[in-house]
N, C-alpha and C positions, 0 to 999 in steps of 0.2 A: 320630020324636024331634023336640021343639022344635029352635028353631034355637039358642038360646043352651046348649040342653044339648050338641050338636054342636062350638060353635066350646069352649065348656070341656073337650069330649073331645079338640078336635085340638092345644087347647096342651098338653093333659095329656100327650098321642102325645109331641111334641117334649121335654118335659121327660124323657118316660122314656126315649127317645132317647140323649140329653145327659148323662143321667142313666149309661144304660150302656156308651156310648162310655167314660166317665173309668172307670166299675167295668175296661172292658174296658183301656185303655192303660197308666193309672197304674201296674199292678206292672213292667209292662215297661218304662216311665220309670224307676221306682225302683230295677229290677234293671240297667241300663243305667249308670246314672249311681253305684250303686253300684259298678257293675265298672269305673268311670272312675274312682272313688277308689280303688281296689284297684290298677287297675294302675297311675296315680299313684304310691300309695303304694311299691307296688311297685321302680318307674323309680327314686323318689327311693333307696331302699335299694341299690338296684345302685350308682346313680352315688356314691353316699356309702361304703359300701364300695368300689368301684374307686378310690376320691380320695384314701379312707384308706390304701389297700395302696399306692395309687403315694408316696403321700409316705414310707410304711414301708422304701421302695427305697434301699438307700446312696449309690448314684450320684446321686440328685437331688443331696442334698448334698454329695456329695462335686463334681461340678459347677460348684452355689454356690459351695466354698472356693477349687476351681481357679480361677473367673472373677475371685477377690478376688486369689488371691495369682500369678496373671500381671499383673494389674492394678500390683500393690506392687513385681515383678519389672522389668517392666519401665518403670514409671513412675521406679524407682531406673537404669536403665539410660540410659535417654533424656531424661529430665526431669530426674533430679538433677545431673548435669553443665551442661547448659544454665541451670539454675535459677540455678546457684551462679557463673556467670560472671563474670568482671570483671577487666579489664584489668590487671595489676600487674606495675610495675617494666618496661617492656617496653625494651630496650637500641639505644639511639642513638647516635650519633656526634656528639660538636659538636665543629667544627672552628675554630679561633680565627686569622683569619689579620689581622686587622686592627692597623696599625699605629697608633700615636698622634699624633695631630695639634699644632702649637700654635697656642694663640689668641692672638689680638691683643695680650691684659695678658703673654702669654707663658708662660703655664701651660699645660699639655698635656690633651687632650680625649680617655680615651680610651673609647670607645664597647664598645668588643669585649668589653671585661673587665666591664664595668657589664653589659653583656648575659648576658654568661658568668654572673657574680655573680648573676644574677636568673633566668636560667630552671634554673639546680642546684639555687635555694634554693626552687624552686615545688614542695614536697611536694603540693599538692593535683593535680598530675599523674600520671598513671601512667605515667613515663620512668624510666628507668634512665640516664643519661646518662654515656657515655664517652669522654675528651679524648683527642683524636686530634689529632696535629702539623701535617696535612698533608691535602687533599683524594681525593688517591689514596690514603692510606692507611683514609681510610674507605670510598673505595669498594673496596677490597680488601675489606674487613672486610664488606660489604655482597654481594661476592660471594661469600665465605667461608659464608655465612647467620649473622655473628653480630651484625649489626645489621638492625634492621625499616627505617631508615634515617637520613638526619644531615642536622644543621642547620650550612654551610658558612657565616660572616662573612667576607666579603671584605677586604681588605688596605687599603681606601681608604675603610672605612666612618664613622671619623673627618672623615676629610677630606670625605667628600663632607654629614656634614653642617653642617661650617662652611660648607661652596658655598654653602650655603642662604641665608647672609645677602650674599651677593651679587649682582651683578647676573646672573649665570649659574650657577644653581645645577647639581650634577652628584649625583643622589641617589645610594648606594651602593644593588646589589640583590645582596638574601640568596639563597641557595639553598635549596633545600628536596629532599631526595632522598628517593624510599620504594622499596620494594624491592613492588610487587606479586605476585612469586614467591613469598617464602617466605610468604605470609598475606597476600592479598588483603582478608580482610576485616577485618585489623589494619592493613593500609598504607591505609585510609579512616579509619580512624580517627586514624592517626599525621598524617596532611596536614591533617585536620579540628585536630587540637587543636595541630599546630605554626601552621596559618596565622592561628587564633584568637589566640595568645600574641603571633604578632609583630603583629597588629592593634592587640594590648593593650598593646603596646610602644609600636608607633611612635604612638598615639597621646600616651602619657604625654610622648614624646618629644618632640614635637608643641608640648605644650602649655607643657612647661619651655623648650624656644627661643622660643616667643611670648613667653613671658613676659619672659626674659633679651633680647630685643632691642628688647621696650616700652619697656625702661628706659632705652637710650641713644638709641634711635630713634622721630622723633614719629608717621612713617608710615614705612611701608614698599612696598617695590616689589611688583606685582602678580603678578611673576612668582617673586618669594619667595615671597610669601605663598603660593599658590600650592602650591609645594615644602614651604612649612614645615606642610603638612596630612599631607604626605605624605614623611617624614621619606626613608623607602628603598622601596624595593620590592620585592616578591616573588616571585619563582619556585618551581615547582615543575615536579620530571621524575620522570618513574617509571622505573623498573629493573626489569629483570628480567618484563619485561611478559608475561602468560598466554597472552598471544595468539588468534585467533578461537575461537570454538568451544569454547570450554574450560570449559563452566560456570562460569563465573565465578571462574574458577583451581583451581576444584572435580575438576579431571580426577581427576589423582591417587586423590583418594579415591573414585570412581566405577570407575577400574580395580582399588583394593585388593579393593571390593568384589564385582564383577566374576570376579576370577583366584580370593577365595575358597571362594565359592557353587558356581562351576565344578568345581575342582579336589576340593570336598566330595562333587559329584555323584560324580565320579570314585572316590574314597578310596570310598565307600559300595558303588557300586556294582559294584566291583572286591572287594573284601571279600567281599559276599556269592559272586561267583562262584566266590573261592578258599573259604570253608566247601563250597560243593557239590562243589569238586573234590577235596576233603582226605575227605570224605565217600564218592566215586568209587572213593577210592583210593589216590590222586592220593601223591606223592612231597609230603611237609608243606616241607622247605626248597626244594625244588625249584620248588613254586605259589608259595612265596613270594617267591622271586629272580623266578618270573614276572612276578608283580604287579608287583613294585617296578619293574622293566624295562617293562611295559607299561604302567603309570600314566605316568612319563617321559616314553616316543613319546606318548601323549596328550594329556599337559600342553603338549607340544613343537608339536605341532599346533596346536593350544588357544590358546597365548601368540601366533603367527604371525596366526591368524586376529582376534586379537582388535586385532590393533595394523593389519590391514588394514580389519579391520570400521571401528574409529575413524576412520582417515583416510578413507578413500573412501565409506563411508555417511553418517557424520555430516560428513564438512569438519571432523574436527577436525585443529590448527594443529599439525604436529608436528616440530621441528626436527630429530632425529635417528632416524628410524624404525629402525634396525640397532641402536641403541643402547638403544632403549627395548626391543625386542624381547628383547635379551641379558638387560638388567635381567628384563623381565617373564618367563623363561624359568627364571632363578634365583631368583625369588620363587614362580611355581609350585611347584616342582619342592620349596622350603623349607613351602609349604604342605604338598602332597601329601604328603610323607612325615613330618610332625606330624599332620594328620590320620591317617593309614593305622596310625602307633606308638600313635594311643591307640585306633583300633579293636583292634589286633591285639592288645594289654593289657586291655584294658574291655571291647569286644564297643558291639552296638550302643545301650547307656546312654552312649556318647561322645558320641554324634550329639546330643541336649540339648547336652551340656556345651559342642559347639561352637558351636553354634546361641547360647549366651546367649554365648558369649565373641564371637561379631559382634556383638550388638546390644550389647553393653555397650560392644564396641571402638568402634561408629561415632561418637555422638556424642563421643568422646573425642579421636580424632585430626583430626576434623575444627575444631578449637579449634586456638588457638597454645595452649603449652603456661604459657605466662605467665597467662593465662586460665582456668587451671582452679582448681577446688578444690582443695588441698594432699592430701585424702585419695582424689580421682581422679587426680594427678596421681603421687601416689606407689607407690600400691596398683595401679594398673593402665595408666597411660600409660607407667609407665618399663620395661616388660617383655612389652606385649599382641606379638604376633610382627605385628599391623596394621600397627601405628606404624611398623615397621621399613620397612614396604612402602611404605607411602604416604609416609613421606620422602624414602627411596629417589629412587621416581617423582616426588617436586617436586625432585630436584636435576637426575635425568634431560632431566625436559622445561622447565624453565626456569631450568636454572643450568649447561647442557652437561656435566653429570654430573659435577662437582667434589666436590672434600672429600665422598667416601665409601667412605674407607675402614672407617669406622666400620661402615658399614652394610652392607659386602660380608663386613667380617669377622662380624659376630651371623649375618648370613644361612647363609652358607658355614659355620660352626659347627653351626646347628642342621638344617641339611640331612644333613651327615655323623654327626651323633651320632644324629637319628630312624633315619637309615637302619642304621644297626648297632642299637640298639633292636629295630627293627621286625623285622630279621632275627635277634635272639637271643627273638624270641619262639616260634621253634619250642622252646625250650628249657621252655616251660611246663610244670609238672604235668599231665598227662593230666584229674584231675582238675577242673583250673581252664578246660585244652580242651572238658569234656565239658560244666561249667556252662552256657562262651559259645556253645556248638552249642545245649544247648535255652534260649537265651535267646534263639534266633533265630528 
């Protein structure tokens, strides 16, 4: 064979090669790659049926609605009180002791009543302002809790600012009292807007002596002038002070919250052990006077430990630990058996009921009650059984537990009535028994 007919045979060889390599691979590529769109296809129809049937599930949305409407629940619990806040009318003492001066032309200066006359007629404040005769008698009023605290004019504040055009002037100083106990975060704002006002005074004050002694006088002495900038001066004292440790006077509502959650745990879980013993067999009024008796010794426990934990764990500041413990042992004990009366009537759909009545209570008593919206204030501050407790506890630990009888009587009331409730619940229908068993 030539040689050019050779090298044409051996590209021929490679061609048919080449040729039936692709005869031989291609279907197995094509049946490959087909069975890659197949099961593709396939994958997508599983996962698009599985997306579809899960979204078909009622719980998804029923989920979604839950997330919206805890959202609205309690965003109206905790946010709509706080939202709607604002100081109003909040009750003061102003004490008027200042006597009338006269001047030189022989007309009388007087100071107390021009000041009287101007901070009654400042609506743009949020006071409530009440004339009192006498310095102790506001502070009576202010240990009483029915003042945030009082603005005292001393007896010489006339005179002392005639001093002023003398050569030894003798400025008159105001008093400023707040009461940090009953509202710590109302007695900053009370000292904020009295110290601003008498700022605003003694300046005006200030500027009508300069002026009235321009007029007969060409210069004045340096130690007037001096005085005439600064008409009186001012003090402030606090009452009724929190003391260390206290959260920032916040205790109170830190043990409301505290003795409720606890004594919840207790009501709850006592409940359930009387269904299993009424279940057993068990004597129904019999497990029930149990309960009631052994929530008690528990609560009793509970209260002691809790006023020990405060003081020796945390350093907090406690002036009367016997006293506070008595309190907190009757605020238990007024929880436990309002909780335990609506498990024993309701079964465990109480347990919601009480859960939103905390969170609706907290940001509520934690406000003065001047503070609030008229419809949190009416509809739920004047009756939550919180409020009861956490006043209680602010007269306890920083008013020596005064003026409360108010508050021992609501207590002592709904103590004794839960408790006769809670024990005429054996009196139930059999049937309304058997509902709250399989609702457990």
């Amino acid at each position: 064979m030539a040689p050019n007919e050779q090298r044409h045979s051996h590209v021929l060889n490679k061609q048919q090669k080449l040729l039936i390599l692709i005869i031989e691979f291609c279907p197995k590529i094509i049946i490959i790659n087909t069975v890659i769109i197949i099961q593709h296809d396939v994958h997508y129809k599983v996962v698009a049926s599985l997306h579809k049937n899960f979204l078909k599930q009622k719980l998804v949305w029923i989920g979604a609605v839950a997330v919206l409407a805890v959202l609205m629940v309690f965003g109206v619990a905790m946010i709509g009180p706080a939202a709607g806040a604002a100081p109003k009318e909040l009750p003061l003492a102003l004490v008027v002791l200042d006597q009338p001066a006269d001047k030189p032309d022989g007309s009388q200066l007087a100071v107390g009543e021009m000041l009287k006359e101007k901070m009654t007629q400042q609506t743009q404040l949020p006071i409530k302002w009440e004339i009192v005769s006498s310095k102790e008698e506001a502070l009576a009023g202010i240990d009483d809790q029915a003042y945030y605290g009082a603005l005292i004019l001393p007896a010489d504040l006339s005179a002392g600012l005639l001093s002023l055009q003398s050569a030894a002037p003798q400025p008159a100083q105001l008093q400023i009292y707040v009461s940090e106990g009953k509202n710590a975060q109302v007695a900053g704002t009370v000292n904020m807007l009295l110290q601003t006002a008498m700022q605003k005074i003694s300046s005006q004050l200030s500027t009508q002596l300069l002026a009235e002694i321009g007029k007969h006088a060409d210069a004045i002495p340096v130690k007037s002038a001096g005085a005439l900038l600064e008409p009186f001066t001012v003090s402030s004292q606090i009452v009724h002070p929190v003391g260390a440790n206290n959260a920032s006077g916040n205790a109170p509502l830190l043990l409301t919250q505290m003795m409720w959650l606890s004594c919840l745990a207790v009501s709850i879980t006592l409940f359930l052990a009387s269904q299993q013993a009424v279940k057993a067999g068990g004597g129904h009024m019999r497990i029930v006077l149990t309960k009631l008796v052994m929530g008690l010794v528990i609560v009793t426990g509970a209260t002691a430990f809790l006023v020990w934990m405060s003081g020796s764990w945390y350093g907090m500041e406690l002036s009367d630990r016997t006293q506070l413990w008595l309190f907190l042992l009757l605020a238990g004990a007024a929880f436990f058996l309002f909780q335990t009366t609506l498990l024993r009537w309701i079964g465990m759909p109480a347990v919601p009921l009480m859960v939103l009545l905390f969170f609706f209570s907290m940001p509520v008593i934690n406000m003065a009650p001047e503070m609030l919206p008229a419809v949190a204030k009416d509809w739920l501050y004047s009756w939550t059984p919180l409020r009861f407790v956490a006043t209680g506890l602010r007269s306890v630990m920083y008013f020596d537990g005064t003026n409360m009888n108010g508050t021992y009587r609501v207590l002592g009331w709904l103590s004794g009535i839960c408790m006769l409730v809670a024990a005429a619940s054996v009196l139930k229908p059999k049937k309304v028994a058997a509902t709250l068993d399989r609702s457990m």
